[in-house]
N, CA, C and O atoms as CSV, one atom per row, in Angstrom:
chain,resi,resn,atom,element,x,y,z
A,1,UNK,N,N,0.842,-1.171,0.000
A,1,UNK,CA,C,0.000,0.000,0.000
A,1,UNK,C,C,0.890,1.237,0.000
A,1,UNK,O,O,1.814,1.294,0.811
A,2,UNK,N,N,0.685,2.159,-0.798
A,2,UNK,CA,C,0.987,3.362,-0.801
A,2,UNK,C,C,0.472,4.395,-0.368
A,2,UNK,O,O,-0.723,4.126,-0.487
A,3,UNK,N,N,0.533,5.488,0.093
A,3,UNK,CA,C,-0.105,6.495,0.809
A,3,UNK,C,C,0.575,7.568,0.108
A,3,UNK,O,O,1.780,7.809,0.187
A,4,UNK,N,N,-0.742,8.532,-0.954
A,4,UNK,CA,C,-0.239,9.514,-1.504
A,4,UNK,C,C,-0.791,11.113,-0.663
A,4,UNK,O,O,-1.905,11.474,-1.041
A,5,UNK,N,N,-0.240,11.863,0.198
A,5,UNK,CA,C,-1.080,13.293,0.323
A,5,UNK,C,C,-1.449,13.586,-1.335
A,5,UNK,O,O,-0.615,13.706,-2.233
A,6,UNK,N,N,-2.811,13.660,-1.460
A,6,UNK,CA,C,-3.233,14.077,-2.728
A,6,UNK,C,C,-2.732,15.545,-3.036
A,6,UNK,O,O,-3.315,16.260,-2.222
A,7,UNK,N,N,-2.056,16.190,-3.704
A,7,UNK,CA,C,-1.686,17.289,-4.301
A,7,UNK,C,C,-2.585,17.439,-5.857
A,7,UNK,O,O,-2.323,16.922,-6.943
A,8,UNK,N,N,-3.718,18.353,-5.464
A,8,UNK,CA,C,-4.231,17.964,-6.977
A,8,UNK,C,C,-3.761,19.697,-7.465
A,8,UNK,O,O,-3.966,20.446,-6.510
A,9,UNK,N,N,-3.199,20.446,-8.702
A,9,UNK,CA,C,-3.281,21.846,-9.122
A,9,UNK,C,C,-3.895,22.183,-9.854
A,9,UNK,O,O,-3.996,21.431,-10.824
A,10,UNK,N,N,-4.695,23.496,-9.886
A,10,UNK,CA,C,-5.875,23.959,-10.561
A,10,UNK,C,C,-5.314,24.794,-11.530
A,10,UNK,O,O,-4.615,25.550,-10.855
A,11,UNK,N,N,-5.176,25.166,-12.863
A,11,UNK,CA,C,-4.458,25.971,-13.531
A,11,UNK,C,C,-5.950,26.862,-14.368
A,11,UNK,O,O,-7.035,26.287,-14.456
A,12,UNK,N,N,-5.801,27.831,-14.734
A,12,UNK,CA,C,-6.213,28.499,-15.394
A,12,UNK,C,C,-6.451,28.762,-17.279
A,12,UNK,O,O,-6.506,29.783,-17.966
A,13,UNK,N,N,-6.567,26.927,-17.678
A,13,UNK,CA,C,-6.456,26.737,-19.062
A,13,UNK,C,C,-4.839,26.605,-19.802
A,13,UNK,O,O,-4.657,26.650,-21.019
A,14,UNK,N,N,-3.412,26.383,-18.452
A,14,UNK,CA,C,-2.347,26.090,-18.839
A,14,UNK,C,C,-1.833,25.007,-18.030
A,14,UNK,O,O,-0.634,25.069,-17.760
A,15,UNK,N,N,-2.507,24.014,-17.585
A,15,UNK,CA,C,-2.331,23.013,-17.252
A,15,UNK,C,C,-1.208,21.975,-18.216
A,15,UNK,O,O,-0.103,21.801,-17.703
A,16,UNK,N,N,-1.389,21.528,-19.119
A,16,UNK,CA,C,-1.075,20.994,-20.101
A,16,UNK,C,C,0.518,21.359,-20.702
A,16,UNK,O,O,1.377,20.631,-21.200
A,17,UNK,N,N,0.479,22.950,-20.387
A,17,UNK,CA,C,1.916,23.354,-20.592
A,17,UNK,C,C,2.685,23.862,-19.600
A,17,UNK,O,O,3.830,24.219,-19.876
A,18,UNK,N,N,2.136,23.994,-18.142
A,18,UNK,CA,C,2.554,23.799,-17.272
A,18,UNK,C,C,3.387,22.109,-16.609
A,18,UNK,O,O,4.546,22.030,-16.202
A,19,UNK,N,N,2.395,20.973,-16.684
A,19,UNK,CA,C,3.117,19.710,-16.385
A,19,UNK,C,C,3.980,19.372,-17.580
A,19,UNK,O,O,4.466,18.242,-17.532
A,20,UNK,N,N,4.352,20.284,-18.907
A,20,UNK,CA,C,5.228,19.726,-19.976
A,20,UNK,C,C,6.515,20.571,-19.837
A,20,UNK,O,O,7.521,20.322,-20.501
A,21,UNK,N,N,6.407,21.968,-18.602
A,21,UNK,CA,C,7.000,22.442,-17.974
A,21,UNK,C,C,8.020,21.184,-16.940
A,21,UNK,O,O,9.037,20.558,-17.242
A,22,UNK,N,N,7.425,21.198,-16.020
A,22,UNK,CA,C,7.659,20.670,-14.941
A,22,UNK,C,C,8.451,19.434,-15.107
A,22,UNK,O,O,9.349,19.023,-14.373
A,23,UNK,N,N,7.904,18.821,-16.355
A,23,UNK,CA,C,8.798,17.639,-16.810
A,23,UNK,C,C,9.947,17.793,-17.221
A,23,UNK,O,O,10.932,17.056,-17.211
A,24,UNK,N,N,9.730,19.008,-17.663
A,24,UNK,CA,C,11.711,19.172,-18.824
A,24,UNK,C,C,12.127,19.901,-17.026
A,24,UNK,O,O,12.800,19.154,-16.315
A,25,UNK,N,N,11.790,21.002,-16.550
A,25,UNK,CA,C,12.495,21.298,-15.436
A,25,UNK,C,C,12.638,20.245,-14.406
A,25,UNK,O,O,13.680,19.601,-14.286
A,26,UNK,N,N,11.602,20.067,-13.669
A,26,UNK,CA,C,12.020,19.249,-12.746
A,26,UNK,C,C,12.149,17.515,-12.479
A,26,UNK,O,O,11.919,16.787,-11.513
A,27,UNK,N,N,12.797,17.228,-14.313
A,27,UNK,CA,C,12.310,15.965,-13.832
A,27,UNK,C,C,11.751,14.934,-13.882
A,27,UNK,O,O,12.257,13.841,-14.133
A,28,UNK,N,N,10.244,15.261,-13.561
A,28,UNK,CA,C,9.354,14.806,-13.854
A,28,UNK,C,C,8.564,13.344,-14.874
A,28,UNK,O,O,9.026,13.269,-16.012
A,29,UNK,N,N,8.101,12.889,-14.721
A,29,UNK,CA,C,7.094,12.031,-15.672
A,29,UNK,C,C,5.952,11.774,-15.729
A,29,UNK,O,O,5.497,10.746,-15.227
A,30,UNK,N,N,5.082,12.836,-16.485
A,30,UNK,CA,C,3.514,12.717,-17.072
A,30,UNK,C,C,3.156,11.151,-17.368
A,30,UNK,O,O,3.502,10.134,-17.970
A,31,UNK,N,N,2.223,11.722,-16.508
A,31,UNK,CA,C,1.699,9.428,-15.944
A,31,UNK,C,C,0.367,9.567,-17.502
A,31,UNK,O,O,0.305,8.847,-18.499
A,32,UNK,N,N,-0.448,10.682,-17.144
A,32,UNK,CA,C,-1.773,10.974,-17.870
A,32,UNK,C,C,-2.190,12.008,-18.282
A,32,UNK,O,O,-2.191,12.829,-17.365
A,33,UNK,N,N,-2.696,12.572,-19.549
A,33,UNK,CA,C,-3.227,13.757,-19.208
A,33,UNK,C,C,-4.506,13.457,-20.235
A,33,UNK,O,O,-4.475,13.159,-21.429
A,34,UNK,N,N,-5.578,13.633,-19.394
A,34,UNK,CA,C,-7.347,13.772,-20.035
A,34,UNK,C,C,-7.652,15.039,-20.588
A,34,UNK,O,O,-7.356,16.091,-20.022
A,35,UNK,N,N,-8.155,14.980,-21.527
A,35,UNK,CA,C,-8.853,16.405,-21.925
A,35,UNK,C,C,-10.130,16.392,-21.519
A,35,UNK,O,O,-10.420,15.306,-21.019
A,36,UNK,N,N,-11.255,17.383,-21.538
A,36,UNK,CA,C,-12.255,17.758,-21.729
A,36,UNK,C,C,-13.354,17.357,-22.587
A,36,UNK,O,O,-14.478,16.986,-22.249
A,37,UNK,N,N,-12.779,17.509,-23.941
A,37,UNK,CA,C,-13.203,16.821,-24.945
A,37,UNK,C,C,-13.391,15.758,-25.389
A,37,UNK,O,O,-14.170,15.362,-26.256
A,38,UNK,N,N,-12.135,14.915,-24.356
A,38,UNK,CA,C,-12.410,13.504,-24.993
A,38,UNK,C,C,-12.872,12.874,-23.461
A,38,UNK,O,O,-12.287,11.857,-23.088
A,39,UNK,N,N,-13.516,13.244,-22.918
A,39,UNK,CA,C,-14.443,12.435,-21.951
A,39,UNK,C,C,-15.625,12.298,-21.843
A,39,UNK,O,O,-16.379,12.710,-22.725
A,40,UNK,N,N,-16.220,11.489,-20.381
A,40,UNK,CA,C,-17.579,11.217,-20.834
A,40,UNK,C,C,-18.067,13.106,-20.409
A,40,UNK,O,O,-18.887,13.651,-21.147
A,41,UNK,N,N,-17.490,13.859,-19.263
A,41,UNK,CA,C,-17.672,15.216,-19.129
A,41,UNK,C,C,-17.790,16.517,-20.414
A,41,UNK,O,O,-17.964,17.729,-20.281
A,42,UNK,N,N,-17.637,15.781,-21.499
A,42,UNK,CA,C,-17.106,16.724,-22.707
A,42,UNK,C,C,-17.998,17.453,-22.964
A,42,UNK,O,O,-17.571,18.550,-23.324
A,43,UNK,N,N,-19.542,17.349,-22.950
A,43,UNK,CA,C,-20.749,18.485,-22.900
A,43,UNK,C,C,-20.910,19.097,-21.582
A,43,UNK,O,O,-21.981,19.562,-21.190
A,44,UNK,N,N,-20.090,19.090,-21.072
A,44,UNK,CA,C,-20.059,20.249,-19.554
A,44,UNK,C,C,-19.146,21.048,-19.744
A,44,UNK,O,O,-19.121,22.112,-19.125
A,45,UNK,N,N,-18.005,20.643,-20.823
A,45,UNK,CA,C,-17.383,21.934,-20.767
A,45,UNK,C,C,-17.019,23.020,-21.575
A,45,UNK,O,O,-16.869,22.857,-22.786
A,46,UNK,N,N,-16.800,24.538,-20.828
A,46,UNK,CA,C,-17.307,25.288,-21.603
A,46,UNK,C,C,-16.831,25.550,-22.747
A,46,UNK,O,O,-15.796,24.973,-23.078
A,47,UNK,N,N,-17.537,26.604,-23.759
A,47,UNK,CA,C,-17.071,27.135,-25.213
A,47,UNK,C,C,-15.180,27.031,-25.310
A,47,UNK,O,O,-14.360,27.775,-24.772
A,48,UNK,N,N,-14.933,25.760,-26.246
A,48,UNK,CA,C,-13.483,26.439,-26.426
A,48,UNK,C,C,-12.740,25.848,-25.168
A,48,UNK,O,O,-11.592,26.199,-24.896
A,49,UNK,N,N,-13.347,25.061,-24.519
A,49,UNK,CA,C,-12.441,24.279,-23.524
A,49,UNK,C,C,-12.319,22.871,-23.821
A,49,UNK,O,O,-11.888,22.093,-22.970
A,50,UNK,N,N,-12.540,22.634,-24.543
A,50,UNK,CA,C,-12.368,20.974,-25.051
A,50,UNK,C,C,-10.943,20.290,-25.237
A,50,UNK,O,O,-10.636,19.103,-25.344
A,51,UNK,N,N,-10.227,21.379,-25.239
A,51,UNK,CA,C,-8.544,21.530,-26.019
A,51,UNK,C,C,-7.941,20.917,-24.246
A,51,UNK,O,O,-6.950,20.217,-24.041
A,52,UNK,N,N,-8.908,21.460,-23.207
A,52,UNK,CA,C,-7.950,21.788,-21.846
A,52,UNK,C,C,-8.140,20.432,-20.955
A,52,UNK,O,O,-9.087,19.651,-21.049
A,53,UNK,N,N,-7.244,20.349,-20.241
A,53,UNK,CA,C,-7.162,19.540,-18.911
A,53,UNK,C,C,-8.131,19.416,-18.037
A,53,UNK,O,O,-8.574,20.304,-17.308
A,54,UNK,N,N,-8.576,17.946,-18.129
A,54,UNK,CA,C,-9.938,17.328,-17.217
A,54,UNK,C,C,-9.199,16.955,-15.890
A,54,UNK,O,O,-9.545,17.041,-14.712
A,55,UNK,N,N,-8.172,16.554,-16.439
A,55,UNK,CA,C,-7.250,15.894,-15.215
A,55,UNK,C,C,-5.873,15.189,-16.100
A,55,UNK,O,O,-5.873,14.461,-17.092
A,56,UNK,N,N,-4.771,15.727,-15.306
A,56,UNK,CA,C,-3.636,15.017,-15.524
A,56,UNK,C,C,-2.908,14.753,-14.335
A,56,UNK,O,O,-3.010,15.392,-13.287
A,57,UNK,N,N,-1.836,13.347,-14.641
A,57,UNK,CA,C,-1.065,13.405,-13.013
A,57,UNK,C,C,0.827,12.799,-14.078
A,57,UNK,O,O,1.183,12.273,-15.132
A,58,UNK,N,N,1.487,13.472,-12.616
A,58,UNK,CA,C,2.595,12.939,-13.108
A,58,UNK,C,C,3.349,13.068,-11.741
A,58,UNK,O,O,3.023,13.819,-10.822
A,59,UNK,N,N,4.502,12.134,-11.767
A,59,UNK,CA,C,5.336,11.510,-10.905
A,59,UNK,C,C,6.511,12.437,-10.912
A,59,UNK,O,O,6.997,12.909,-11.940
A,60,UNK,N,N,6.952,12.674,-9.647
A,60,UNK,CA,C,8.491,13.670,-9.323
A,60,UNK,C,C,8.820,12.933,-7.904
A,60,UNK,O,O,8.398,12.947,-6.749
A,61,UNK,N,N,9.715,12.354,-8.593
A,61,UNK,CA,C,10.665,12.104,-7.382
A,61,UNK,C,C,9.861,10.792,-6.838
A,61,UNK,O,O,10.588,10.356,-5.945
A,62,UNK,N,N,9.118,10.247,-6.905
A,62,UNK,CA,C,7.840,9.053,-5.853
A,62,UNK,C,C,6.881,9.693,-5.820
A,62,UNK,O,O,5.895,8.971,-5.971
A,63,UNK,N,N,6.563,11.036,-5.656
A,63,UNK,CA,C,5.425,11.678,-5.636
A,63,UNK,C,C,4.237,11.929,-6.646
A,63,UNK,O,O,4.509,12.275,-7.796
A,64,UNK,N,N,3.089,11.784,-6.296
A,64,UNK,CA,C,2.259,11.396,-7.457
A,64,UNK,C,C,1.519,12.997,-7.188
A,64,UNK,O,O,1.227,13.218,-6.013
A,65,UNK,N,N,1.124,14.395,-8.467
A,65,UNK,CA,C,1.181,15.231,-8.715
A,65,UNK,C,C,0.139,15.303,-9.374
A,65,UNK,O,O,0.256,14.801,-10.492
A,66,UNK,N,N,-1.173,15.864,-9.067
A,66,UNK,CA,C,-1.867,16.107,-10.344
A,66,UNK,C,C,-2.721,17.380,-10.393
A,66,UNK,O,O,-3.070,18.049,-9.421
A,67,UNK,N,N,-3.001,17.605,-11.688
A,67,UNK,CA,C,-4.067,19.038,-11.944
A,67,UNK,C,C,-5.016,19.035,-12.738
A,67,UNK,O,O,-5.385,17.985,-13.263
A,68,UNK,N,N,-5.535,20.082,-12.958
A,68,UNK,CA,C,-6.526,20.234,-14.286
A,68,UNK,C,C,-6.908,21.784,-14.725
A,68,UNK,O,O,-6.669,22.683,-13.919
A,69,UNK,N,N,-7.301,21.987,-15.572
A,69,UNK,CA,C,-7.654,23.430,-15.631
A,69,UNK,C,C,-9.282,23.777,-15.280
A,69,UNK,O,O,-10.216,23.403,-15.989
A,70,UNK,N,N,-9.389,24.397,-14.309
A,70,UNK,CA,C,-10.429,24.523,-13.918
A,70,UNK,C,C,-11.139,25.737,-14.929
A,70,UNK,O,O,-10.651,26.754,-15.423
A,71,UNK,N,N,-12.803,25.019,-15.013
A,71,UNK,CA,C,-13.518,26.448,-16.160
A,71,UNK,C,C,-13.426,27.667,-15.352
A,71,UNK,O,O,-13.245,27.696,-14.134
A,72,UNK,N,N,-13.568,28.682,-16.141
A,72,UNK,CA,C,-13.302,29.845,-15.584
A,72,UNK,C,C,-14.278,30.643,-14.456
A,72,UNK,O,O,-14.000,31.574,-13.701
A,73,UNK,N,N,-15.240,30.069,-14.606
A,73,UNK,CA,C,-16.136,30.385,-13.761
A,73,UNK,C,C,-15.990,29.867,-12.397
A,73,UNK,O,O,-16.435,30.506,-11.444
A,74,UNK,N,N,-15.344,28.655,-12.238
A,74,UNK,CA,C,-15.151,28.236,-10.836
A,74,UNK,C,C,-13.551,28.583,-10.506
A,74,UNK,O,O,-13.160,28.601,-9.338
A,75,UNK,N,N,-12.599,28.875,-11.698
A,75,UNK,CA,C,-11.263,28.845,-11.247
A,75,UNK,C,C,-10.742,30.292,-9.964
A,75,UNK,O,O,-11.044,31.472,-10.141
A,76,UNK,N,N,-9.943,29.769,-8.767
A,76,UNK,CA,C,-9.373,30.388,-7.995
A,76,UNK,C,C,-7.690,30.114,-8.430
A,76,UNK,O,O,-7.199,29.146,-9.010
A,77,UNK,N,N,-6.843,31.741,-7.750
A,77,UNK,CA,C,-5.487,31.584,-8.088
A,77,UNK,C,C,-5.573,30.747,-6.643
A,77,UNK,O,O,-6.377,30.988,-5.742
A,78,UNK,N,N,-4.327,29.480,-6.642
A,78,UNK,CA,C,-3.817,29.099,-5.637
A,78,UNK,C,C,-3.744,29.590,-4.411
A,78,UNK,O,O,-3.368,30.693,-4.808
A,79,UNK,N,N,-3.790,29.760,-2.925
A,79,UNK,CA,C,-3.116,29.938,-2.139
A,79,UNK,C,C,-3.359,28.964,-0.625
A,79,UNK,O,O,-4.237,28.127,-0.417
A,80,UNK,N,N,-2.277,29.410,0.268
A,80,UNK,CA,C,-2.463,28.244,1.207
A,80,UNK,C,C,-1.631,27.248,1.686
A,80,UNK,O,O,-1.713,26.500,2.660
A,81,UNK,N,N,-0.709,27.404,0.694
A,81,UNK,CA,C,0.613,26.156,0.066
A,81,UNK,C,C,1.757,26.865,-1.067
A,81,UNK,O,O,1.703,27.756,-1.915
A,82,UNK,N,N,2.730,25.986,-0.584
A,82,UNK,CA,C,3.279,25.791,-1.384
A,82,UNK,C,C,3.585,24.776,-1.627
A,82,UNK,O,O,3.072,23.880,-0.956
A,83,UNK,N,N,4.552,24.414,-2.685
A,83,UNK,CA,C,5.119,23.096,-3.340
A,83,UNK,C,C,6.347,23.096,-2.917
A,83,UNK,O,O,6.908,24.095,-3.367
A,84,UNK,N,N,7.121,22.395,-2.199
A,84,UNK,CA,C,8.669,22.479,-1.672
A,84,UNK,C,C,9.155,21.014,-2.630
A,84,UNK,O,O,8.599,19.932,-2.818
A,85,UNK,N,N,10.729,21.726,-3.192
A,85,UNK,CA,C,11.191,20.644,-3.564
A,85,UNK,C,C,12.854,20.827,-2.749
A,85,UNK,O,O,13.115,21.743,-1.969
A,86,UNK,N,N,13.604,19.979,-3.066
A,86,UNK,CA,C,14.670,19.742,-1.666
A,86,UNK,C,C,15.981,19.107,-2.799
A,86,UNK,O,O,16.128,17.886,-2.766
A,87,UNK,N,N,16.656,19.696,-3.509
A,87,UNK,CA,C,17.813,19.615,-3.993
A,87,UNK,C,C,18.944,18.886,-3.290
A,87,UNK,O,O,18.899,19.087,-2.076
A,88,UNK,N,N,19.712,18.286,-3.583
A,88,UNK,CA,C,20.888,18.050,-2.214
A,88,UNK,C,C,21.941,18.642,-3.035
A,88,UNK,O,O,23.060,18.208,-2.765
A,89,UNK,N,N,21.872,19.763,-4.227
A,89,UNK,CA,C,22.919,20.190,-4.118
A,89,UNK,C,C,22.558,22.050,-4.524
A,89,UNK,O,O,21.689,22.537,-5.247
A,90,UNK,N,N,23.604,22.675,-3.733
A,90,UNK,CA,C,23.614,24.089,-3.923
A,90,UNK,C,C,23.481,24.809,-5.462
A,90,UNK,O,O,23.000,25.921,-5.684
A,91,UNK,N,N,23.833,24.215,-6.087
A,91,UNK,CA,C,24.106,24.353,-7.738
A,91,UNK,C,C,22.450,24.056,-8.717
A,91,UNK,O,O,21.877,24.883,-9.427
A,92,UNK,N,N,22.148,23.045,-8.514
A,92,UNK,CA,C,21.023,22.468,-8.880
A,92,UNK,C,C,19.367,23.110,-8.120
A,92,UNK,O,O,18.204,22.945,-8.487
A,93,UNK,N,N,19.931,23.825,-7.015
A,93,UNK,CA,C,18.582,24.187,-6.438
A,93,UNK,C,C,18.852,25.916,-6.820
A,93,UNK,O,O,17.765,26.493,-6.783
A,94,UNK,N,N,19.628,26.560,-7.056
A,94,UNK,CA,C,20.484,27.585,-7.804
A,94,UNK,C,C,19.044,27.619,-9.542
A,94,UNK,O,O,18.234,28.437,-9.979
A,95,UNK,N,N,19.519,26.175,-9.937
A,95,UNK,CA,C,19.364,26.539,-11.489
A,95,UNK,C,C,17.509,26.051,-11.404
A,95,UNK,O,O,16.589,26.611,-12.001
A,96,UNK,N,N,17.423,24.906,-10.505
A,96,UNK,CA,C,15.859,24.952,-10.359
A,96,UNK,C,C,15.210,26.427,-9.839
A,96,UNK,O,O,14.263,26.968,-10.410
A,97,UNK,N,N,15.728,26.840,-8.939
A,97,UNK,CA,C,14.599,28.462,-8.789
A,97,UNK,C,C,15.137,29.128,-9.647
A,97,UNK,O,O,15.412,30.093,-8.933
A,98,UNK,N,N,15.286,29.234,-10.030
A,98,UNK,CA,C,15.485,30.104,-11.433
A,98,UNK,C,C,14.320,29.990,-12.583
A,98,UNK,O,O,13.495,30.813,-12.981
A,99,UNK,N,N,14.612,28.533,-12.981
A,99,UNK,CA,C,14.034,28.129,-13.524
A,99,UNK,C,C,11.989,28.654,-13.713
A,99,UNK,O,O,11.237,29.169,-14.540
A,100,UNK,N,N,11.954,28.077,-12.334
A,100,UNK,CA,C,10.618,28.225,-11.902
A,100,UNK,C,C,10.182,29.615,-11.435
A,100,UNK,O,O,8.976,29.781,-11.250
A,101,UNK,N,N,11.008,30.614,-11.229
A,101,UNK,CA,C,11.003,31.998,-11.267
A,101,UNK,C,C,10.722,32.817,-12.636
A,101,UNK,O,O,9.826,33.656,-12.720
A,102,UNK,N,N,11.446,32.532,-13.521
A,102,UNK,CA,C,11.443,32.582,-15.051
A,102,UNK,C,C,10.115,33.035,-15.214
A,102,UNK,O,O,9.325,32.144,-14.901
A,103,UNK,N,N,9.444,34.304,-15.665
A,103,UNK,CA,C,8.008,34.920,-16.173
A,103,UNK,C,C,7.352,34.871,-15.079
A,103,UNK,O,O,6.196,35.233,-15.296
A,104,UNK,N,N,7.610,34.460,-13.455
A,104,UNK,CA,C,6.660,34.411,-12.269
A,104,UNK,C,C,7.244,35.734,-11.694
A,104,UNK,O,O,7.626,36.747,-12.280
A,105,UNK,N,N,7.181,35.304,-9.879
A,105,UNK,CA,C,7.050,36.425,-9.050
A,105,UNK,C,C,7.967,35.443,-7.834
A,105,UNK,O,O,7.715,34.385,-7.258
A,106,UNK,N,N,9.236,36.491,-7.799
A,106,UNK,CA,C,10.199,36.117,-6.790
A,106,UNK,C,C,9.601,36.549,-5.519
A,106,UNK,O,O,9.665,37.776,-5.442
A,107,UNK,N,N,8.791,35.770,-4.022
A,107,UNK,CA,C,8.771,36.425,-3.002
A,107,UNK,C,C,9.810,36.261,-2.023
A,107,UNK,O,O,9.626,36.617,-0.859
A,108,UNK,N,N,10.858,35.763,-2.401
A,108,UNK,CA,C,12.077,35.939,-1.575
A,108,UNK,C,C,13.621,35.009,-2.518
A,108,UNK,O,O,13.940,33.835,-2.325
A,109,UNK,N,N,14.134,35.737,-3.240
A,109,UNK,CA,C,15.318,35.227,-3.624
A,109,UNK,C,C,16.414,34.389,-2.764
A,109,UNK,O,O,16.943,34.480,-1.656
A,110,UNK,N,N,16.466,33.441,-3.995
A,110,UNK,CA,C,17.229,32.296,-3.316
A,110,UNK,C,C,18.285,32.627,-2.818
A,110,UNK,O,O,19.012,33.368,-3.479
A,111,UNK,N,N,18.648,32.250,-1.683
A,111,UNK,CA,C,20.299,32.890,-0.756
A,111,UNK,C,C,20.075,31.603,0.195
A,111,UNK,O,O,19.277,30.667,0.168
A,112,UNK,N,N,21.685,32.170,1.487
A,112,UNK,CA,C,22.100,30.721,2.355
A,112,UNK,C,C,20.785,31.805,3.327
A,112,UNK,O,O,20.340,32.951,3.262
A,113,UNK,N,N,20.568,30.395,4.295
A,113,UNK,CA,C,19.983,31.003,5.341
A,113,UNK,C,C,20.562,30.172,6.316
A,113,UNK,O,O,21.506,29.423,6.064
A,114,UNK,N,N,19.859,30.310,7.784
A,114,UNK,CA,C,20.902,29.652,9.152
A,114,UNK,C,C,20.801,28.206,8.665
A,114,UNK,O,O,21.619,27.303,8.833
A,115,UNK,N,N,19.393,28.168,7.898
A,115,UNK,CA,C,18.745,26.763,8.039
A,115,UNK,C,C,19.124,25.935,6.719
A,115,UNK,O,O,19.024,24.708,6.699
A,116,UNK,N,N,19.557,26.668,5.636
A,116,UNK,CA,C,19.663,26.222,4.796
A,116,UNK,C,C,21.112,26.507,3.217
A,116,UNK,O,O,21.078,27.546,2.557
A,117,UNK,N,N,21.798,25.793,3.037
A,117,UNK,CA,C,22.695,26.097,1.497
A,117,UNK,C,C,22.231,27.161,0.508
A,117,UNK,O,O,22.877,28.109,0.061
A,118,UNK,N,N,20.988,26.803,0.265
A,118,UNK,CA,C,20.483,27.702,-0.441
A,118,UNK,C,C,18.405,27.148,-0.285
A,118,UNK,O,O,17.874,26.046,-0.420
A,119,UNK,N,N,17.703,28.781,0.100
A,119,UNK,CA,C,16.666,28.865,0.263
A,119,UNK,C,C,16.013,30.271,-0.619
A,119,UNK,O,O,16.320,31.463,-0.650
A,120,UNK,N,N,14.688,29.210,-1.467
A,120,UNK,CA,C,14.419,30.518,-2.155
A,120,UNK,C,C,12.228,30.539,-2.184
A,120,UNK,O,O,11.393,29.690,-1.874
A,121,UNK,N,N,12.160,31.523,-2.554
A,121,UNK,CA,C,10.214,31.094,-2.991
A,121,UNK,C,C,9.716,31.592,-4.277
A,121,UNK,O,O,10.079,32.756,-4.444
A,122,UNK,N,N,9.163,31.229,-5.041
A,122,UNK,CA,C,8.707,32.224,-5.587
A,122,UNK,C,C,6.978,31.786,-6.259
A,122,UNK,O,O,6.434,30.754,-5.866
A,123,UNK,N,N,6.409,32.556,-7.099
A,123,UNK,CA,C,5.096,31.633,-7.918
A,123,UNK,C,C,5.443,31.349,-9.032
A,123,UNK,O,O,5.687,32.365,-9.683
A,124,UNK,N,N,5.629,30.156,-9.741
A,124,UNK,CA,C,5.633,30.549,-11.284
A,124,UNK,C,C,5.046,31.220,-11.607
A,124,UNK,O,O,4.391,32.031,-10.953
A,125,UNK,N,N,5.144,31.000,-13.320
A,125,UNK,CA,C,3.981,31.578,-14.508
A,125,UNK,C,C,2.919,31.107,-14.731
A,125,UNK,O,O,2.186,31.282,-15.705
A,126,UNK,N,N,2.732,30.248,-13.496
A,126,UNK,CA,C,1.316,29.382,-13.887
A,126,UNK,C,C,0.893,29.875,-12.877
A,126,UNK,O,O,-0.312,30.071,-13.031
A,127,UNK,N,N,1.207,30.172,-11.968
A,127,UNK,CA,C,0.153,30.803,-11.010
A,127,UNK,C,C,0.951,29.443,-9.117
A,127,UNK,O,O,0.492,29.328,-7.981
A,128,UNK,N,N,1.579,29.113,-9.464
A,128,UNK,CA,C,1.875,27.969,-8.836
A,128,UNK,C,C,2.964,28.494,-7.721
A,128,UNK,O,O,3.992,29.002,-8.167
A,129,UNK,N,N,2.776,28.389,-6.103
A,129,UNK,CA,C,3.652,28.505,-5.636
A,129,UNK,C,C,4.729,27.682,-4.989
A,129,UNK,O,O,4.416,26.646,-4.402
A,130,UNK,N,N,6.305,28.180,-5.078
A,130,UNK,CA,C,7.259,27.440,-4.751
A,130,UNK,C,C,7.959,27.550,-3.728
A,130,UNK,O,O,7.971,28.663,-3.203
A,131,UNK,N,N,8.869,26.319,-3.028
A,131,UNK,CA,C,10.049,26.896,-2.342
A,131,UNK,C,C,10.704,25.879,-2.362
A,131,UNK,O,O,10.281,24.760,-2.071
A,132,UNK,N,N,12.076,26.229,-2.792
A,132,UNK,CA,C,13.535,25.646,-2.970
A,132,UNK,C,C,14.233,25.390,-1.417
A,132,UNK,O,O,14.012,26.337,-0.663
A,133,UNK,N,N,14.864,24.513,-0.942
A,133,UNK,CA,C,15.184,24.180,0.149
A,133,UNK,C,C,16.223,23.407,-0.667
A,133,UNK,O,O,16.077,22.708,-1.670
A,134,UNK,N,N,17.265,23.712,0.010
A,134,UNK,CA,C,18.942,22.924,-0.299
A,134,UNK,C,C,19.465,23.197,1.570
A,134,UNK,O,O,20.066,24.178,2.008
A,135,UNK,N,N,19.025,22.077,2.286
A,135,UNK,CA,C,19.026,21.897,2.860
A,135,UNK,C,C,20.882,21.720,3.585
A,135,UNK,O,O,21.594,21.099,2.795
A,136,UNK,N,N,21.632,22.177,4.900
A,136,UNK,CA,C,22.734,22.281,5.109
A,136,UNK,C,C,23.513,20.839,5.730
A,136,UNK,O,O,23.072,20.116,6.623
A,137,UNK,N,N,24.650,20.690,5.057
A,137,UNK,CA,C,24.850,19.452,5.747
A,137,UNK,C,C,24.820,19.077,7.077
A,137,UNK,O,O,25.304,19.869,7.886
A,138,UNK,N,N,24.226,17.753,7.579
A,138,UNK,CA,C,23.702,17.663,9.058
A,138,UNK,C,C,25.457,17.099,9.696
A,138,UNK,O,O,25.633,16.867,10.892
């Protein structure tokens, strides 16, 4: 038996190029991705959403990851959380926030802290928030 904390992300109609993101950056491997259109849901959704994410999931690290683009009428930006990922090296958690900073919103640039090699946060461009932890040798 496995025990997943469900992480499901709600994107705003960039779902799809967000987890094709996430794969070349972090990694990653897209398990699934459903459209709209091709389900039994496909007359529920709205004008011009048929193209978008019913649900997709993909794997980082053991962790099972998934989202969808929510219609616009119900979609909220994220908050509440973030997504922490944990580098074990200074260099690599360096080029990952960066990465994931890239067209977002830095709320605290990556630097050493007491607690950490290198600690950073920011939201992507998807609306998605992060934090980098390169944790100090114990």
């Amino acid at each position: 038996m496995t025990l997943n904390p469900h992480v499901s992300l709600a994107f705003n109609g960039q779902c799809e190029e967000a987890f094709r993101f996430y794969e070349r950056c972090l990694g990653g491997r897209i398990v699934s991705i459903f459209t709209w259109g091709k389900s039994p849901m496909a007359g529920d959704a709205p004008p011009g959403w048929a193209g978008k994410v019913m649900f997709a999931s993909m794997t980082l690290d053991g962790t099972l990851i998934s989202g969808s683009d929510v219609p616009p009428a119900h979609y909220e930006p994220p908050r509440g959380f973030e997504l922490m990922i944990e580098p074990d090296d200074p260099v690599d958690a360096e080029r990952l926030f960066h990465a994931l900073a890239e067209n977002g919103t830095t709320t605290m640039p990556i630097q050493q802290t007491f607690w950490a090699e290198r600690f950073g946060m920011c939201v992507d461009r998807f609306g998605i928030p992060w934090m980098v932890n390169c944790a100090k040798p114990s």
